[in-house]
N, C-alpha and C positions, 0 to 999 in steps of 0.2 A: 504494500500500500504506500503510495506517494503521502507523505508528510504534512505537504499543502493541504489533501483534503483532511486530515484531524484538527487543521485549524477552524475553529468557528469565529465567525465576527458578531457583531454585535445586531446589525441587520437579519444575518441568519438567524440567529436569536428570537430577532423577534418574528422571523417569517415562521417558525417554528412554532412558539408561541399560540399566535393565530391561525395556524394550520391545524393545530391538535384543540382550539376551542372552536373550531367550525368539522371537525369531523372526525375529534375523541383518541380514544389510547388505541386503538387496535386497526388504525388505516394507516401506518406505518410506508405500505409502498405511498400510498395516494398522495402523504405527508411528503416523502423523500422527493416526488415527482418537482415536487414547487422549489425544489434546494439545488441546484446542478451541485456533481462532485462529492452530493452525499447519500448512501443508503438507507435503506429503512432501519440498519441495527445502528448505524449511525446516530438519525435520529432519536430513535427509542433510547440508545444509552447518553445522548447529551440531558432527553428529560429527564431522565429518572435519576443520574446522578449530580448533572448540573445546575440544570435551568427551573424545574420543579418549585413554585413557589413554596409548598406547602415541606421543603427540603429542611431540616435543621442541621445548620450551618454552627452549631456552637460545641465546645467541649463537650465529653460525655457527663454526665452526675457521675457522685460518687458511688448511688445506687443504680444506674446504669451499668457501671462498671462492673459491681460485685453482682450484678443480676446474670453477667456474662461469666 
């Protein structure tokens, strides 16, 4: 895989965004279609690890920790 496509920009971002709030978590190709250079597991693993609002971005607790 060329390097180039694992960058994302910040436009991709948003076209991403608004591709998965007009037709959800499971049209992955449909979503990739509107991104040149990127695929559908592309996409699907920029939401769910990066761009996901709903993502918690912060240290673990200390009962997180010891729950693992």
């Amino acid at each position: 895989m060329n390097n180039t496509n694992a960058v994302w920009t910040g436009a991709e971002d948003t076209v991403l965004v608004a591709a998965i709030r007009k037709y959800g978590l499971f049209q992955w190709s449909r979503i990739s279609s509107l991104l040149p250079r990127k695929t559908p597991q592309q996409c699907k693993s920029r939401w769910f690890n990066y761009v996901n609002p709903n993502l918690s971005k912060t240290q673990w607790t200390r009962q997180e920790d010891v729950r693992l």
